[in-house]
PDB file of N, CA, C, O and CB in Angstrom:
ATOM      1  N   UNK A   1      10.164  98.888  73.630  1.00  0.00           N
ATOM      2  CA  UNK A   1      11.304  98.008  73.646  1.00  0.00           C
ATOM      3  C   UNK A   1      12.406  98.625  72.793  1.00  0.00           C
ATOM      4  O   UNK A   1      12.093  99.222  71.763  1.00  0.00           O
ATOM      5  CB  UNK A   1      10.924  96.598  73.141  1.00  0.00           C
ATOM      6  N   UNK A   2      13.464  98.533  73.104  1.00  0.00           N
ATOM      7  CA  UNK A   2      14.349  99.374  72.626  1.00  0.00           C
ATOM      8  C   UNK A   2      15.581  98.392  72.036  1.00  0.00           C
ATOM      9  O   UNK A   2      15.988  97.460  72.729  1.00  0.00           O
ATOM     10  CB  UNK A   2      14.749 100.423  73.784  1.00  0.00           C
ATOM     11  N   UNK A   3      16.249  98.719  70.465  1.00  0.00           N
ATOM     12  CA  UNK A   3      16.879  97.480  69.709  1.00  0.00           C
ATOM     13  C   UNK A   3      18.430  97.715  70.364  1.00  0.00           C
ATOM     14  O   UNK A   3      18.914  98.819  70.113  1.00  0.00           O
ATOM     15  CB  UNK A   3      16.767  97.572  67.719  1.00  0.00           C
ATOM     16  N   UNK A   4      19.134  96.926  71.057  1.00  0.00           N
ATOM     17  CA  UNK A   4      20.589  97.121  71.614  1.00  0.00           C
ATOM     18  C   UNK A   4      21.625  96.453  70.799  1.00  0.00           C
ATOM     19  O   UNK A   4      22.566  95.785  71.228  1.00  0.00           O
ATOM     20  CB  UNK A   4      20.732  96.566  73.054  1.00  0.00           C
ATOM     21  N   UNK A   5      21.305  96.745  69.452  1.00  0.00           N
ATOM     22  CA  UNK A   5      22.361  95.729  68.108  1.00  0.00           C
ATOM     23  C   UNK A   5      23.686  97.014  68.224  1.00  0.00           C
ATOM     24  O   UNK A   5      24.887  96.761  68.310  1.00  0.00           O
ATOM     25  CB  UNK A   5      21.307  95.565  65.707  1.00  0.00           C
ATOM     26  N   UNK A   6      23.237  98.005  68.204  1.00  0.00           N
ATOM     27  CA  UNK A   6      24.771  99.627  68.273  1.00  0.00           C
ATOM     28  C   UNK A   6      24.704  99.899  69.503  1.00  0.00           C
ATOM     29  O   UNK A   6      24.571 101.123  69.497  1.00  0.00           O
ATOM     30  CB  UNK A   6      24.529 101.503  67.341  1.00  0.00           C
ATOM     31  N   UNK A   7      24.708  99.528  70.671  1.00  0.00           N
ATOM     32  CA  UNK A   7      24.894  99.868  71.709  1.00  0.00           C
ATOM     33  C   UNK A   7      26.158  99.634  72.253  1.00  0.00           C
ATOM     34  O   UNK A   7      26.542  98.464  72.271  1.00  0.00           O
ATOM     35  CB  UNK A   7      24.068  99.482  72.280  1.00  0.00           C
ATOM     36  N   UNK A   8      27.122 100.794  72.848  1.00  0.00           N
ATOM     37  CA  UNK A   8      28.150 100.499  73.291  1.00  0.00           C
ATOM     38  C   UNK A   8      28.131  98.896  75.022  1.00  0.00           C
ATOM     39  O   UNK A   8      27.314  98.616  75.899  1.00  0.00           O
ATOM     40  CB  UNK A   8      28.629 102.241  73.570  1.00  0.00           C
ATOM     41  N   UNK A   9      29.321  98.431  74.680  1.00  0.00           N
ATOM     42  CA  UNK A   9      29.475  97.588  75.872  1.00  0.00           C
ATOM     43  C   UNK A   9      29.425  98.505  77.041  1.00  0.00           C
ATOM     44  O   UNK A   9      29.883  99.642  77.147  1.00  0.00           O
ATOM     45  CB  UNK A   9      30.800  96.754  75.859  1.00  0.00           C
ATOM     46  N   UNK A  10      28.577  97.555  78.157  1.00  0.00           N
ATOM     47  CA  UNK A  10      28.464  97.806  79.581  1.00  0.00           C
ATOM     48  C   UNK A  10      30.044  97.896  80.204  1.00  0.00           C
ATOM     49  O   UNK A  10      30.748  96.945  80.542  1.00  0.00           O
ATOM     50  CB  UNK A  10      27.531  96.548  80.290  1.00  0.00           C
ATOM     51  N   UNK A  11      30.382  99.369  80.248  1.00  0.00           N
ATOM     52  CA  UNK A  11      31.655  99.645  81.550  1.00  0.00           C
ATOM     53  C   UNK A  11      31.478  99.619  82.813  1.00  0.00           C
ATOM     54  O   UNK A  11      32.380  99.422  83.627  1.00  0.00           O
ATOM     55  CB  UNK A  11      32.250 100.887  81.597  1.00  0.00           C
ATOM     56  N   UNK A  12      30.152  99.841  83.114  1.00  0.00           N
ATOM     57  CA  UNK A  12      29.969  99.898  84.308  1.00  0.00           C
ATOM     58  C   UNK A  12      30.834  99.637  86.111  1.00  0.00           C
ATOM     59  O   UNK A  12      30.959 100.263  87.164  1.00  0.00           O
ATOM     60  CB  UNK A  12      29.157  99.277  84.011  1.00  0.00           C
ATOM     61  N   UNK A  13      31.322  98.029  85.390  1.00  0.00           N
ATOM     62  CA  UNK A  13      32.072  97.304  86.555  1.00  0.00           C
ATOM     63  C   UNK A  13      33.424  97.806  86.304  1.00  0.00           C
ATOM     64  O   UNK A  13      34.168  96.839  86.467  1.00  0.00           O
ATOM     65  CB  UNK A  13      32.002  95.593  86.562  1.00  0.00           C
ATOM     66  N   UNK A  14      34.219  98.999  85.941  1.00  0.00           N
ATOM     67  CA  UNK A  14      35.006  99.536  85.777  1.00  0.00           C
ATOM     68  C   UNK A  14      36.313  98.786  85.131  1.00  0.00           C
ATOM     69  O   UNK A  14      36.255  97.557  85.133  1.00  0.00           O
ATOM     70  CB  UNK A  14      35.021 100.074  86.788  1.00  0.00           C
ATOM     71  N   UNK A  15      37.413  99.359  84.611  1.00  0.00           N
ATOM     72  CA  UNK A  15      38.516  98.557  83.614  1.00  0.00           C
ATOM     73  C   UNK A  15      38.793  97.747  84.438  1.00  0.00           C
ATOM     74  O   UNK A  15      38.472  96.643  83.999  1.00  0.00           O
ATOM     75  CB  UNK A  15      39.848  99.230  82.992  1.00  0.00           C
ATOM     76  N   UNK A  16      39.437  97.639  85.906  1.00  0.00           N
ATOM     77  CA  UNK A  16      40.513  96.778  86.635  1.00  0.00           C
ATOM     78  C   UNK A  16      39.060  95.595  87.194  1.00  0.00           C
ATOM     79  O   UNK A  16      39.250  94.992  88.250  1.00  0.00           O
ATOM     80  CB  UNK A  16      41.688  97.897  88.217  1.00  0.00           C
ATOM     81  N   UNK A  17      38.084  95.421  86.646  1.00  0.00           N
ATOM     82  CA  UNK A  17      37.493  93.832  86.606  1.00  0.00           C
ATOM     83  C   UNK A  17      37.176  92.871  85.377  1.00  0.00           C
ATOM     84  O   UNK A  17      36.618  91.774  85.388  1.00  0.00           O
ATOM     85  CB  UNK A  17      36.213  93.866  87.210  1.00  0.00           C
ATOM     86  N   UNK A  18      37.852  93.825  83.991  1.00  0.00           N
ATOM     87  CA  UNK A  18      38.389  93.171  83.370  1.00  0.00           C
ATOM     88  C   UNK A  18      39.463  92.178  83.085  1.00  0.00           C
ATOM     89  O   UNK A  18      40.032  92.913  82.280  1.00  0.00           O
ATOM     90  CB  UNK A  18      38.364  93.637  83.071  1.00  0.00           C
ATOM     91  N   UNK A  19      40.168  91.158  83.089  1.00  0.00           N
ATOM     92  CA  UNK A  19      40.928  90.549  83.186  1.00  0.00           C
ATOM     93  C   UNK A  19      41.782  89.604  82.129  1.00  0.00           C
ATOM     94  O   UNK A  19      42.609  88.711  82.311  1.00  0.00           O
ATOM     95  CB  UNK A  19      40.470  90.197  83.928  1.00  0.00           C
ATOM     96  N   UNK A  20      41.079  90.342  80.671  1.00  0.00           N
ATOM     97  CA  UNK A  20      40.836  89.406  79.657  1.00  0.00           C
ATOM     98  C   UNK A  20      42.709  89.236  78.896  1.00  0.00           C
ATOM     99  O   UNK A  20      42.869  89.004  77.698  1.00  0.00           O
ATOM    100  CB  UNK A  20      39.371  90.181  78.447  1.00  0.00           C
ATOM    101  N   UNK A  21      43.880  89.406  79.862  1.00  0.00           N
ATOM    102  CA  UNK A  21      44.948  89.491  78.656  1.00  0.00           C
ATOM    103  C   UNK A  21      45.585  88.587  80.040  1.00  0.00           C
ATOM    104  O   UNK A  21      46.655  87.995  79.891  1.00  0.00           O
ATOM    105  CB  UNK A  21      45.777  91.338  77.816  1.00  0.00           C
ATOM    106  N   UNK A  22      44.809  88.523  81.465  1.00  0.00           N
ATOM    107  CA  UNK A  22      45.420  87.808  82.280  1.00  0.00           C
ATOM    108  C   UNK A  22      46.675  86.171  81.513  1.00  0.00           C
ATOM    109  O   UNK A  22      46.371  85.393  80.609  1.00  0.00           O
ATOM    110  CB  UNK A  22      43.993  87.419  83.218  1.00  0.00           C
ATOM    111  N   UNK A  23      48.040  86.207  82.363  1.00  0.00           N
ATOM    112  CA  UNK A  23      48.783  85.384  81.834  1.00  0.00           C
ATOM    113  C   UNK A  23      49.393  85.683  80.464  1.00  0.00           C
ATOM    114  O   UNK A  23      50.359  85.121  79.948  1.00  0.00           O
ATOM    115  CB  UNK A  23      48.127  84.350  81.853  1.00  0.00           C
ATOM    116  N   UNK A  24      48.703  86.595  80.015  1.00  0.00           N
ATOM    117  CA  UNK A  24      49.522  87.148  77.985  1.00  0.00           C
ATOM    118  C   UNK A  24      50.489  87.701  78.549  1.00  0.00           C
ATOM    119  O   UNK A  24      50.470  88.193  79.678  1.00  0.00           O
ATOM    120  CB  UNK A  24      48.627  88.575  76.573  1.00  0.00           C
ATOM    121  N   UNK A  25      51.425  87.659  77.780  1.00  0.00           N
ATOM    122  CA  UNK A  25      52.399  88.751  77.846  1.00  0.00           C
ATOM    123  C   UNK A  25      52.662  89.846  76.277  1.00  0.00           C
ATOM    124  O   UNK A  25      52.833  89.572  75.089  1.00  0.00           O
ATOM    125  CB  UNK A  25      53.851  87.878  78.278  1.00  0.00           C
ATOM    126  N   UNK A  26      52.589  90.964  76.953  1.00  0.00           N
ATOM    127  CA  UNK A  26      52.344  92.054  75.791  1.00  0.00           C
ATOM    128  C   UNK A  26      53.830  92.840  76.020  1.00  0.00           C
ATOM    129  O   UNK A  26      54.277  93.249  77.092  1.00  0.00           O
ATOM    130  CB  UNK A  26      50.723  93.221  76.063  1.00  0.00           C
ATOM    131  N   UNK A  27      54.635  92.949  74.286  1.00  0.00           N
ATOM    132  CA  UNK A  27      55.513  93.199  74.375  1.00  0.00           C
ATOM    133  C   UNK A  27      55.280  94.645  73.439  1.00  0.00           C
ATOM    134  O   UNK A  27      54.643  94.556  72.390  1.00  0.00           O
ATOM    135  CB  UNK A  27      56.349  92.092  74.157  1.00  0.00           C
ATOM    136  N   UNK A  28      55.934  96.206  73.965  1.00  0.00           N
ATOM    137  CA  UNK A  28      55.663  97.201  73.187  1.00  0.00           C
ATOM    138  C   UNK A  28      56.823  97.771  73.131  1.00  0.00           C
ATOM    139  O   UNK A  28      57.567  97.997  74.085  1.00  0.00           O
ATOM    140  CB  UNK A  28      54.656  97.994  73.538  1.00  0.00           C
ATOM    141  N   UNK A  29      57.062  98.099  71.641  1.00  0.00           N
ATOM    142  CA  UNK A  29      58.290  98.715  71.292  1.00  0.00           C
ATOM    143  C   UNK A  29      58.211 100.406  71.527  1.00  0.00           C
ATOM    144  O   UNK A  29      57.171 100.806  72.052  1.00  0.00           O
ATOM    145  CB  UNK A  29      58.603  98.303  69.727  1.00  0.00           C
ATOM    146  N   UNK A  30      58.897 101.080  71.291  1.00  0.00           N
ATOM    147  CA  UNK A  30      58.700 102.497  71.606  1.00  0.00           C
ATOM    148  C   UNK A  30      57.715 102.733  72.636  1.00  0.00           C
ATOM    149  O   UNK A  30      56.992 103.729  72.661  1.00  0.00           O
ATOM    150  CB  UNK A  30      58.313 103.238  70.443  1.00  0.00           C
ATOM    151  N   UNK A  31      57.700 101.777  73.506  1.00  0.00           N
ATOM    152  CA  UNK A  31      56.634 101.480  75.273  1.00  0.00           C
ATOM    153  C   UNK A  31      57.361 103.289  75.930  1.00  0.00           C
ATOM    154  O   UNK A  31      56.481 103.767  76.646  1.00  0.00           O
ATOM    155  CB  UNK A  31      57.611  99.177  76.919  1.00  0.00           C
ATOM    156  N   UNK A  32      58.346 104.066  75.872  1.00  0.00           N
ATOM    157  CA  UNK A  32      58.779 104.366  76.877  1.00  0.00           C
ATOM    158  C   UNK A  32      58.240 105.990  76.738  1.00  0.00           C
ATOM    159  O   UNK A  32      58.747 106.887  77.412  1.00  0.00           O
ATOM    160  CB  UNK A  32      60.293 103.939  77.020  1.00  0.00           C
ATOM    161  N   UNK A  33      57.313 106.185  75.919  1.00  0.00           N
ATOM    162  CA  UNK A  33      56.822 107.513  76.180  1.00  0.00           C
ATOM    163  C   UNK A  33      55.286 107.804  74.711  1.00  0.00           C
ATOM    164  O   UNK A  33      55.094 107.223  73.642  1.00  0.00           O
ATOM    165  CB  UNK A  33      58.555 108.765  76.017  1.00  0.00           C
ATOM    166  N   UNK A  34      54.763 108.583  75.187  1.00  0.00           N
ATOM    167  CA  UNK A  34      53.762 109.055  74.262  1.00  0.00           C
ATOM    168  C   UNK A  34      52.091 107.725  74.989  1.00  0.00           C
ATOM    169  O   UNK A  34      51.769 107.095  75.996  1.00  0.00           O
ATOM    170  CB  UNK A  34      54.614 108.717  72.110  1.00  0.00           C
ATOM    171  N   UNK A  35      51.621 108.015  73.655  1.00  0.00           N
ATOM    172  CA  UNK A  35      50.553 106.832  73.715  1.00  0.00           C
ATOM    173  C   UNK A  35      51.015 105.669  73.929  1.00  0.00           C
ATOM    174  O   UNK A  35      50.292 105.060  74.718  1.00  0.00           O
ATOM    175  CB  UNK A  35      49.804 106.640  72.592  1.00  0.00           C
ATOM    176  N   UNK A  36      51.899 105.083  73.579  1.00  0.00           N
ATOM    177  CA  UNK A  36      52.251 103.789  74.291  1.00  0.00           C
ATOM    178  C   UNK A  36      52.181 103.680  75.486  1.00  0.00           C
ATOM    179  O   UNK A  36      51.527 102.683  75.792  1.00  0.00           O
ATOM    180  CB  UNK A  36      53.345 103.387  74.125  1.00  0.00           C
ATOM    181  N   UNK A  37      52.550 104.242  76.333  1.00  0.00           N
ATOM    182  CA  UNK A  37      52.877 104.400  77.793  1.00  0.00           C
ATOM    183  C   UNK A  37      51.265 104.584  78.279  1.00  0.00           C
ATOM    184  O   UNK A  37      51.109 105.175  79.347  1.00  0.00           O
ATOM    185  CB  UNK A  37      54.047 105.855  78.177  1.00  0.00           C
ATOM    186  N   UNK A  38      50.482 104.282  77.817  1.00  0.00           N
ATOM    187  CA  UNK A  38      49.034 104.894  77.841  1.00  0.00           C
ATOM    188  C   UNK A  38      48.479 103.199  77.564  1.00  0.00           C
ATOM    189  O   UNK A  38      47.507 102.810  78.213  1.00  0.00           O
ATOM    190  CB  UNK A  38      48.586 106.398  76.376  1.00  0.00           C
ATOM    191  N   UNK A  39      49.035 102.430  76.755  1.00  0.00           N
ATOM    192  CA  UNK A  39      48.772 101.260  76.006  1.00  0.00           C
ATOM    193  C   UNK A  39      49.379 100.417  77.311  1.00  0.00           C
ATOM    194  O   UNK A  39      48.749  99.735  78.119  1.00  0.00           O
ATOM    195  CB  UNK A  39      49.552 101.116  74.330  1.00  0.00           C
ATOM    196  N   UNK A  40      50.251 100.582  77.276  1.00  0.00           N
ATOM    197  CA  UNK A  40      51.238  99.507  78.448  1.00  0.00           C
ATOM    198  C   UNK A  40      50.085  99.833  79.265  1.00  0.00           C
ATOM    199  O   UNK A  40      49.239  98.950  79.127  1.00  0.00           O
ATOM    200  CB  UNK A  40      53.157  99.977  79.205  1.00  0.00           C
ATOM    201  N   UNK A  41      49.693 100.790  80.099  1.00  0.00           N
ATOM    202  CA  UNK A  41      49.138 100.730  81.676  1.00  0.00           C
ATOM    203  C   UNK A  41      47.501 100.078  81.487  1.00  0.00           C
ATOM    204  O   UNK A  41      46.779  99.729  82.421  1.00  0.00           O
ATOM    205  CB  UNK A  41      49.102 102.615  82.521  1.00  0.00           C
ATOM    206  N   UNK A  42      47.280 100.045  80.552  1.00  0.00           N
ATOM    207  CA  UNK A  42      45.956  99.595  79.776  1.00  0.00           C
ATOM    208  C   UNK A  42      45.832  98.142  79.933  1.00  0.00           C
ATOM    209  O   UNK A  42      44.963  97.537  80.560  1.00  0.00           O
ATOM    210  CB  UNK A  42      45.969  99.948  78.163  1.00  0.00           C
ATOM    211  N   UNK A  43      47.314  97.435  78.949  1.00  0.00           N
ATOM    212  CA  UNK A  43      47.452  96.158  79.107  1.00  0.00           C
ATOM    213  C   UNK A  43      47.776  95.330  80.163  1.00  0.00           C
ATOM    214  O   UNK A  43      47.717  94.100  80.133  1.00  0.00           O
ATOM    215  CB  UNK A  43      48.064  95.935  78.451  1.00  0.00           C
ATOM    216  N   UNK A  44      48.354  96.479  81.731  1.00  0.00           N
ATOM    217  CA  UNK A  44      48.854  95.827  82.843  1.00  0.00           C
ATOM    218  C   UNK A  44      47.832  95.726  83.468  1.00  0.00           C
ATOM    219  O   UNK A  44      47.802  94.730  84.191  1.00  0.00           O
ATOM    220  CB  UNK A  44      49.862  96.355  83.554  1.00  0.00           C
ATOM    221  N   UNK A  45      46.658  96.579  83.499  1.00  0.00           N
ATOM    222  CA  UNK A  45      45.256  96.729  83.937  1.00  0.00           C
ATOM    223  C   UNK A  45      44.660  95.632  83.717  1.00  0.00           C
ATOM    224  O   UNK A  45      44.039  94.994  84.566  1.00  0.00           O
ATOM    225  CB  UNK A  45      44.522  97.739  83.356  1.00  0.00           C
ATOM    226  N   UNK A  46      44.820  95.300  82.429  1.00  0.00           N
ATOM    227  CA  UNK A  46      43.856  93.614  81.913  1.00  0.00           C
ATOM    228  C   UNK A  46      44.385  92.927  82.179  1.00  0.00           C
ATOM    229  O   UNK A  46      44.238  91.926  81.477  1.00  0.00           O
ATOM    230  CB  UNK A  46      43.490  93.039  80.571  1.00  0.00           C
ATOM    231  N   UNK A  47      45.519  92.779  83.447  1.00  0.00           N
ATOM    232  CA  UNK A  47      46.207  91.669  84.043  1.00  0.00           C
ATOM    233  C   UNK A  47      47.231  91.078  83.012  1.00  0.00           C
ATOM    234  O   UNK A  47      47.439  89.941  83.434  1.00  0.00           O
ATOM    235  CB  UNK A  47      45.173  90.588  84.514  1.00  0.00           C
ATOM    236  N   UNK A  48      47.980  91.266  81.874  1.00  0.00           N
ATOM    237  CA  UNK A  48      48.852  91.245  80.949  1.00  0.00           C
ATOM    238  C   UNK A  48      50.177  91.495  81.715  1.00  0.00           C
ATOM    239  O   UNK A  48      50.160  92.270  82.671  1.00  0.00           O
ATOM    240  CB  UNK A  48      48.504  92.201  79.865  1.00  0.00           C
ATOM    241  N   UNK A  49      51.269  90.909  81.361  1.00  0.00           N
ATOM    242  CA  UNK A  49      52.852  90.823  81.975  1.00  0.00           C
ATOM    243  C   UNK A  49      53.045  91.849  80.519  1.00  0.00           C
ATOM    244  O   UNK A  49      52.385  91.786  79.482  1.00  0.00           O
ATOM    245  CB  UNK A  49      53.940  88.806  82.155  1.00  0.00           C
ATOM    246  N   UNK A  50      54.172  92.780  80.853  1.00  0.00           N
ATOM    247  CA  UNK A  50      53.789  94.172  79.561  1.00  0.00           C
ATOM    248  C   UNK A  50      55.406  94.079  80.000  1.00  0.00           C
ATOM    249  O   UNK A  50      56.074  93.970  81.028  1.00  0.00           O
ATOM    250  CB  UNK A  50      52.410  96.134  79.881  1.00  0.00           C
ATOM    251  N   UNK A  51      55.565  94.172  78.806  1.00  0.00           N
ATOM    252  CA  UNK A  51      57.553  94.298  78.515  1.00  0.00           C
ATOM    253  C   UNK A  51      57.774  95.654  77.133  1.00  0.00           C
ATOM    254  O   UNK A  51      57.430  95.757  75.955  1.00  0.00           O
ATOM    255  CB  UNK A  51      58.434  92.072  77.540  1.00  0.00           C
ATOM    256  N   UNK A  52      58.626  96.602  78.244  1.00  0.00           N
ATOM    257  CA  UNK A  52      58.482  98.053  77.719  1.00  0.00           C
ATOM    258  C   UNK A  52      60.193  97.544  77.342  1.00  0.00           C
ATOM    259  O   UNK A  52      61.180  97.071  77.907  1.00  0.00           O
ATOM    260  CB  UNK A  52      57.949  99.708  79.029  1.00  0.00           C
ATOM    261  N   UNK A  53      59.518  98.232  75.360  1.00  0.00           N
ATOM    262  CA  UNK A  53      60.840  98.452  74.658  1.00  0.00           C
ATOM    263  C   UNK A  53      60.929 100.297  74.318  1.00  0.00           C
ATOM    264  O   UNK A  53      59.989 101.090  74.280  1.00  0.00           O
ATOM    265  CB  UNK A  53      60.832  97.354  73.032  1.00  0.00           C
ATOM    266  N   UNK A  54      62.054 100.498  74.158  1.00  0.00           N
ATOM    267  CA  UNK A  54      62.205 101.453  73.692  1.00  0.00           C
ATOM    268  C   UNK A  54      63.886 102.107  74.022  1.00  0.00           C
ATOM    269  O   UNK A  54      64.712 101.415  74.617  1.00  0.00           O
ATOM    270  CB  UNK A  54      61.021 102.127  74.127  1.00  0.00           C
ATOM    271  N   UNK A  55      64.238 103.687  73.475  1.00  0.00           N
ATOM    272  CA  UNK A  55      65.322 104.099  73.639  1.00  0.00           C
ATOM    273  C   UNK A  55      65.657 104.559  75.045  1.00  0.00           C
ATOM    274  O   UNK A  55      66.815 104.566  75.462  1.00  0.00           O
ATOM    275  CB  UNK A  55      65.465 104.940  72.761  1.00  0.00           C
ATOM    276  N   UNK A  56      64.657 104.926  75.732  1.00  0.00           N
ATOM    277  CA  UNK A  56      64.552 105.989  76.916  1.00  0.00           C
ATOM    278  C   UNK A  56      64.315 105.180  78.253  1.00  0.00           C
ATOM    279  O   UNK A  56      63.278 105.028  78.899  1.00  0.00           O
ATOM    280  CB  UNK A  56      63.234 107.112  76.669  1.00  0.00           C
ATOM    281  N   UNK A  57      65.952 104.575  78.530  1.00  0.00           N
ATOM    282  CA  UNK A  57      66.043 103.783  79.500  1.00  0.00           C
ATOM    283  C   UNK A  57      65.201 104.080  80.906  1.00  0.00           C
ATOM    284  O   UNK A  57      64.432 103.347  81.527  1.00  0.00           O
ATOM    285  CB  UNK A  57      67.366 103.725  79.664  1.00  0.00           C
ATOM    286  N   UNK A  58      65.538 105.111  81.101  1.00  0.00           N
ATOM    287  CA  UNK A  58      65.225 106.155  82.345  1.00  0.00           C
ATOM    288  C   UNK A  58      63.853 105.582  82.745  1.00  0.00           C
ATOM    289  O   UNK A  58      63.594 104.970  83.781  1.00  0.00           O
ATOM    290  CB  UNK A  58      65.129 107.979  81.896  1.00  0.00           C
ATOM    291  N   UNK A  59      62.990 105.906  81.694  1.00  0.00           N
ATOM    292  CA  UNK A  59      61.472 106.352  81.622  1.00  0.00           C
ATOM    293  C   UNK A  59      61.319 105.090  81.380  1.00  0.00           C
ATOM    294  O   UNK A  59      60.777 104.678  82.405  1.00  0.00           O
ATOM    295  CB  UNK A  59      60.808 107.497  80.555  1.00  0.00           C
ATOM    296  N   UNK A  60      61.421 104.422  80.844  1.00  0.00           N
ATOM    297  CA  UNK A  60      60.640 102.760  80.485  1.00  0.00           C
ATOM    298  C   UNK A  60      60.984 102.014  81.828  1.00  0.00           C
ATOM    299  O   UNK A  60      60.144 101.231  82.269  1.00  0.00           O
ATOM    300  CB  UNK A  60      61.468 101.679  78.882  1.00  0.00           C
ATOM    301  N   UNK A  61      62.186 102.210  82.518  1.00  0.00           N
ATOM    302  CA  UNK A  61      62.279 101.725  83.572  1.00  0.00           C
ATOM    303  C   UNK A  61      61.720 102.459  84.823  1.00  0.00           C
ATOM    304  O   UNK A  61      61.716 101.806  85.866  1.00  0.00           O
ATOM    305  CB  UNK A  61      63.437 101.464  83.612  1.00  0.00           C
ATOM    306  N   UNK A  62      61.194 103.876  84.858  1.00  0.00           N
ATOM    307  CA  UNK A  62      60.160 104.313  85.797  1.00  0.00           C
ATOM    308  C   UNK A  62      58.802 103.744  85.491  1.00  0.00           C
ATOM    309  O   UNK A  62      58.048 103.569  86.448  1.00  0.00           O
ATOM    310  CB  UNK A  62      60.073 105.796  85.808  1.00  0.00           C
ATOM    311  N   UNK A  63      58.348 103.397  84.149  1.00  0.00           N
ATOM    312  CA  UNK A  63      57.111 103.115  84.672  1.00  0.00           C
ATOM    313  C   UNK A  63      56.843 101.439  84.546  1.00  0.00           C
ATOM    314  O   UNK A  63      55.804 100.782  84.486  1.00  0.00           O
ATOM    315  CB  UNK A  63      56.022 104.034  83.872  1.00  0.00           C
ATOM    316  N   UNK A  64      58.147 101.101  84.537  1.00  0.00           N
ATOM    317  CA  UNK A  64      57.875  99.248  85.108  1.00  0.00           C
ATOM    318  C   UNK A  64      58.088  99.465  86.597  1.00  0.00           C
ATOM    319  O   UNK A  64      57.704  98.613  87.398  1.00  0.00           O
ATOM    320  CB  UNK A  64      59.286  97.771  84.432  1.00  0.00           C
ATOM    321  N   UNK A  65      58.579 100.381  86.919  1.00  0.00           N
ATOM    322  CA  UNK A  65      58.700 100.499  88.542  1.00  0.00           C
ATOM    323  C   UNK A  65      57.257 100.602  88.843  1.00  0.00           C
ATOM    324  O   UNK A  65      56.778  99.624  89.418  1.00  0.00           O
ATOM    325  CB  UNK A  65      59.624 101.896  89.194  1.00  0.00           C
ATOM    326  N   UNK A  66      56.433 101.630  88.562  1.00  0.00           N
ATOM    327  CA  UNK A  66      55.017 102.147  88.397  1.00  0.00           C
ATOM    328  C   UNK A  66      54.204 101.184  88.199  1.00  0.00           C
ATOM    329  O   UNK A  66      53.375 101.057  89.099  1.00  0.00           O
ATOM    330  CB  UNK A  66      54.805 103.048  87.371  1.00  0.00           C
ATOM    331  N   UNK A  67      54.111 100.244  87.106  1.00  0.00           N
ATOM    332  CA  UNK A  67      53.493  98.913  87.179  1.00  0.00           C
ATOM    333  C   UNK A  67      53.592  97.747  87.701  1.00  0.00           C
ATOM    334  O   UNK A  67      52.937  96.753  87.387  1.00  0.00           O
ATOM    335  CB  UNK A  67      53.445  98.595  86.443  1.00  0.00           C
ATOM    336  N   UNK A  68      54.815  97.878  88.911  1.00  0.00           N
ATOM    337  CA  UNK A  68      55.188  96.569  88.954  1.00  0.00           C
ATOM    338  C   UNK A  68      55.981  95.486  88.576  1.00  0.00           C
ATOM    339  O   UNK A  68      56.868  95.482  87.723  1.00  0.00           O
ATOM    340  CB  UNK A  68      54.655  96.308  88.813  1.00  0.00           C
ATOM    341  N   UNK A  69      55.423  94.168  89.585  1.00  0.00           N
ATOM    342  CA  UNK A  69      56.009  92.971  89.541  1.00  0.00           C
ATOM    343  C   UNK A  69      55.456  92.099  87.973  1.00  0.00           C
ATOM    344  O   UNK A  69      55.940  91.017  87.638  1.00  0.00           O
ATOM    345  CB  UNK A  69      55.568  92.213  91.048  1.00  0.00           C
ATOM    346  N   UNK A  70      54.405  92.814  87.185  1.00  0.00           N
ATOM    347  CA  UNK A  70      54.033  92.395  86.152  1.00  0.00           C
ATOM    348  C   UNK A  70      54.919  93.150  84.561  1.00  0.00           C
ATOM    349  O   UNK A  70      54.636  92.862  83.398  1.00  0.00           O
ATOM    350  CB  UNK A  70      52.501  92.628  86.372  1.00  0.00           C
ATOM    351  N   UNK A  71      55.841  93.992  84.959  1.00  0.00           N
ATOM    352  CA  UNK A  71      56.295  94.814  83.982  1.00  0.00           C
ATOM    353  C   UNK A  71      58.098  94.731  84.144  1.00  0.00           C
ATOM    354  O   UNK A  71      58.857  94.819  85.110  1.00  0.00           O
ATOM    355  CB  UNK A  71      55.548  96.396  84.226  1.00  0.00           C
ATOM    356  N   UNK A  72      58.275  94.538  82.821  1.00  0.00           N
ATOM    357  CA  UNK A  72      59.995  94.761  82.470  1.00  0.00           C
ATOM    358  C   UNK A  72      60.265  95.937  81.426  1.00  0.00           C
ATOM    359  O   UNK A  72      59.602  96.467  80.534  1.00  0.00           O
ATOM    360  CB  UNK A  72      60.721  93.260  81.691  1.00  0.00           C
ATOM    361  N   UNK A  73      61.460  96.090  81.915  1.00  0.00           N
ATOM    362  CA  UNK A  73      61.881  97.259  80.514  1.00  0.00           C
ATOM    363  C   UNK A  73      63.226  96.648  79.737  1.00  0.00           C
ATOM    364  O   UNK A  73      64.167  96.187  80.384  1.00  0.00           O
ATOM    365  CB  UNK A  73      62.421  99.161  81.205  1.00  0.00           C
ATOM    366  N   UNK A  74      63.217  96.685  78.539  1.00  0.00           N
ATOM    367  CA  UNK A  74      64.360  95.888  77.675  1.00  0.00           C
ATOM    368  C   UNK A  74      64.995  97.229  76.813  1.00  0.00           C
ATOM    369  O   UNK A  74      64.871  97.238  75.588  1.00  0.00           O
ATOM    370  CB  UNK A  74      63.592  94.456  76.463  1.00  0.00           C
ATOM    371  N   UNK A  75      65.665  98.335  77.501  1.00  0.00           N
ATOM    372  CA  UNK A  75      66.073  99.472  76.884  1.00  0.00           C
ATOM    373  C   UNK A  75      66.730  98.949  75.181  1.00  0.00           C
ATOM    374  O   UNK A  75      67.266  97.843  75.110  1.00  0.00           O
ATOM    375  CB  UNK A  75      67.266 100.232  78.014  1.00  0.00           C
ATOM    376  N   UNK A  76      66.636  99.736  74.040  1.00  0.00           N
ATOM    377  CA  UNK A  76      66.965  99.515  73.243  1.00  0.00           C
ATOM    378  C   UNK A  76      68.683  99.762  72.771  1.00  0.00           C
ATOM    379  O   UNK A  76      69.068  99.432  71.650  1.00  0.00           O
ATOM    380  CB  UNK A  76      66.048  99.963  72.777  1.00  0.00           C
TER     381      UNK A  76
END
């Protein structure tokens, strides 16, 4: 029998049947490049409405295009 107290969580059923930020809305500042932009697609995945801040109009507004009807960009 084997003790499962440090065992990582079951991924199995892959990220997009997670749903756990469904209806949140997640707001990220400097959203428009680096690891953030990594964070945003993370939080749009868990069904989260994700509002990209940052300087880099261009790019924060390509990847609310990229995410969708769940994503805004509020250029700084």
């Amino acid at each position: 029998m084997s003790n499962n107290h440090n065992s990582a969580p079951d991924t199995s059923k892959g990220a997009h049947d997670i749903r756990r930020f469904e209806g949140k809305t997640v707001l990220v500042s400097g959203g428009t490049g680096g690891q953030d932009t990594a964070h945003l697609r993370a939080f749009a995945a868990e069904g989260a409405n994700v509002v990209i801040g940052g300087i880099r109009d261009e790019a924060g507004r390509a990847l609310a295009s990229e995410l969708g009807d769940q994503a805004s960009c509020r250029a700084a």
